[in-house]
C-alpha positions, -999 to +999 in steps of 0.1 A: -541+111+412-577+116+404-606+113+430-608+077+440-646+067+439-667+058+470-661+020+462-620+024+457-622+045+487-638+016+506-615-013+490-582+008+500-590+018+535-595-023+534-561-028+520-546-002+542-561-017+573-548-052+563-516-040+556-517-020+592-529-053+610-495-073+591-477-040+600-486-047+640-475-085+635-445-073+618-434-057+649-446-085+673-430-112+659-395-092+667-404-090+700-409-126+702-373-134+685-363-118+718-329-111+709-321-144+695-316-132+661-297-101+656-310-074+638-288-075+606-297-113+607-336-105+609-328-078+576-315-109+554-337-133+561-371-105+561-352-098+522-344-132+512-381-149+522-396-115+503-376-121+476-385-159+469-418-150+471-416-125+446-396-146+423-425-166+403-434-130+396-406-118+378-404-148+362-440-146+348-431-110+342-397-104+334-402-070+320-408-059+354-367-056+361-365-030+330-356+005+350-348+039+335-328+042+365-289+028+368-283+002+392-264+019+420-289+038+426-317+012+435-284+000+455-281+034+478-321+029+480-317-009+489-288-003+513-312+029+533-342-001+529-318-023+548-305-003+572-340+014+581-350-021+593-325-029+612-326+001+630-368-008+636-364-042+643-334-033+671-358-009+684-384-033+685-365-056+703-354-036+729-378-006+739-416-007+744-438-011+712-457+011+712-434+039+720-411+029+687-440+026+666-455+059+682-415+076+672-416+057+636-448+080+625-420+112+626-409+099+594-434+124+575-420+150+597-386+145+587-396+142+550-410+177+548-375+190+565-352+173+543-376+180+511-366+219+524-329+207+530-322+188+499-348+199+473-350+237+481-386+236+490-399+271+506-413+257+540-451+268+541-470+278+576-485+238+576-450+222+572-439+244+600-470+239+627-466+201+610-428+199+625-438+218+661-465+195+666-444+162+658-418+177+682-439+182+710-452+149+705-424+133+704-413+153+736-444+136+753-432+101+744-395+104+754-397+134+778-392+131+817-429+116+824-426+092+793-407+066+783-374+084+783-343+085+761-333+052+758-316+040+733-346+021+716-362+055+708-329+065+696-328+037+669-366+047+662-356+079+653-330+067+633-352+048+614-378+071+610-348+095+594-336+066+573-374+060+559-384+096+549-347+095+529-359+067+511-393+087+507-372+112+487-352+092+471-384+076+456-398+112+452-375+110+417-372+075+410-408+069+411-415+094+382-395+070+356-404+032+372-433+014+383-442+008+421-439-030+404-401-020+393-392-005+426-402-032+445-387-058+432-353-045+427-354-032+463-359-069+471-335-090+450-309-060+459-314-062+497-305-098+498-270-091+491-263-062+507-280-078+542-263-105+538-226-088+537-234-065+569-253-097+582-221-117+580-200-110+610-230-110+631-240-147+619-256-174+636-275-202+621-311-197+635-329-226+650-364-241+640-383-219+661-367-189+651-364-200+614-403-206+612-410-171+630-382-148+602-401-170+572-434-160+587-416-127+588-413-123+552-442-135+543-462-108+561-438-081+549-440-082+517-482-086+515-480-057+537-462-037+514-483-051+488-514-040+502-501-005+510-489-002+476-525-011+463-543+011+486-522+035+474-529+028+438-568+031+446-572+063+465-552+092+477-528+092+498-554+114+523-578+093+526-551+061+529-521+073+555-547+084+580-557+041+584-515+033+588-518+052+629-542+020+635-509+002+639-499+021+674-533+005+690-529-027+675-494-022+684-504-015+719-526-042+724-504-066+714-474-056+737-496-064+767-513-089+754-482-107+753-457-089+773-473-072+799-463-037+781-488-011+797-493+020+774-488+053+791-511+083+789-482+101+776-475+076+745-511+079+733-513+113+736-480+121+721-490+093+692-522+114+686-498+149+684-473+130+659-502+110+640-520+147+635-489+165+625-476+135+601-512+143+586-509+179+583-476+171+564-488+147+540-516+169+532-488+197+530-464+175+511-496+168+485-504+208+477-467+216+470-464+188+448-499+196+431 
């Protein structure tokens, strides 16, 4: 992508700290379901509310659903999405904030190993200092002084595994679709999918907890939409650094309204993983170039 101009700059760090600040609520507003929704439940209803609102869209553009790519696999795609979430919004509900979302920015980590697993890619001196310094920060978080190995930080990891999958996944699809495309069918294709694993697990929410999962999908899918348009404005060095805003806000909202204190040892092992997930994308964006 070409240089982004002082002004673009400016209006995507904007977007990108919007979509940070809905990224923070996200994660709040599974804390406050509190276990009265369970997590597959939470996936269908976070699809199905992103997917209505998308709906006059595709309607108003209906070219949007042409793909060069075959169904299944915006299916595998829709089905990692899905399970990606569930694995967050588990984590969410039972560990402390900001120690998931501190374990969730290792996703870039695990993107540069599996781009060397899967795609072959010769692993450069950055992608290796990238991975020791996510690893030591994520040590920090879940070592003996920090939060520990619980099984929160287990489903945190998991999801950060299950996102940078997706991210490769995307790494080919995105060269024949739209951001437009992919978005939308990893919406109207999540729906279904939730909603079989959501099955066995169901219970009607109440009115409360009804109002809080619409709320839900509101603010996930402009979230995604504002990330997507930062990224469309700028590169993605001058974007990503903005998304490690969410572990303060984060932060401040788990003892705001939980009485979650931050430990030393989750801000400094956030900064370790934030710099290495930086070192990566930077790596990530010289191999591709």
């Amino acid at each position: 992508m070409p240089e982004a101009s002082p002004q673009g700059a400016k209006i995507a760090v904007t977007f990108a700290v919007g979509a940070a600040i809905l990224a923070a609520v996200d994660a709040v507003i599974v804390r406050v379901l509190n276990g009265a929704v369970h997590p597959f439940v939470i996936g269908f209803f976070r699809a199905f509310f992103g997917a209505v609102i998308l709906l006059p869209f595709v309607v108003l553009r209906p070219s949007v659903l042409k793909s060069s790519h075959p169904l299944r696999q915006h299916a595998v795609r829709a089905g990692f999405k899905l399970l990606a979430m569930v694995a967050f919004f588990a984590a969410f509900s039972w560990g402390p904030l900001a120690d998931v979302t501190a374990i969730a920015f290792t996703s870039p980590i695990f993107l540069l190993l599996g781009a060397a697993l899967a795609l072959g890619e010769k692993p450069g001196a950055a992608m290796i200092g990238a991975v020791a310094l996510g690893f030591v920060g994520a040590m920090l978080i879940i070592g003996p002084s920090g939060a520990g190995f619980s099984f929160a930080i287990l489903l945190g990891l998991t999801g950060a595994v299950l996102q940078s999958t997706i991210q490769l996944i995307l790494k080919s699809m995105s060269k024949g679709d739209s951001t437009s495309t992919l978005v939308v069918w990893n919406l109207l294709l999540t729906v279904p999918i939730a909603l079989f694993f959501a099955l066995p697990f169901w219970v009607m929410p109440g009115a409360r907890e009804m109002t809080l999962l619409a709320l839900q999908g509101v603010v996930g899918t402009a979230c995604m939409g504002m990330m997507t348009h930062a990224f469309s404005l700028a590169p993605a060095t001058i974007v990503a650094p903005v998304d490690f805003l969410r572990l303060p806000l984060v932060a401040l909202g788990g003892f705001a309204l939980f009485g979650e204190h931050i430990a030393l040892t989750t801000l400094c092992g956030g900064g370790l993983i934030g710099c290495a997930a930086l070192i990566a994308a930077r790596s990530g964006k010289a191999t591709s170039g």
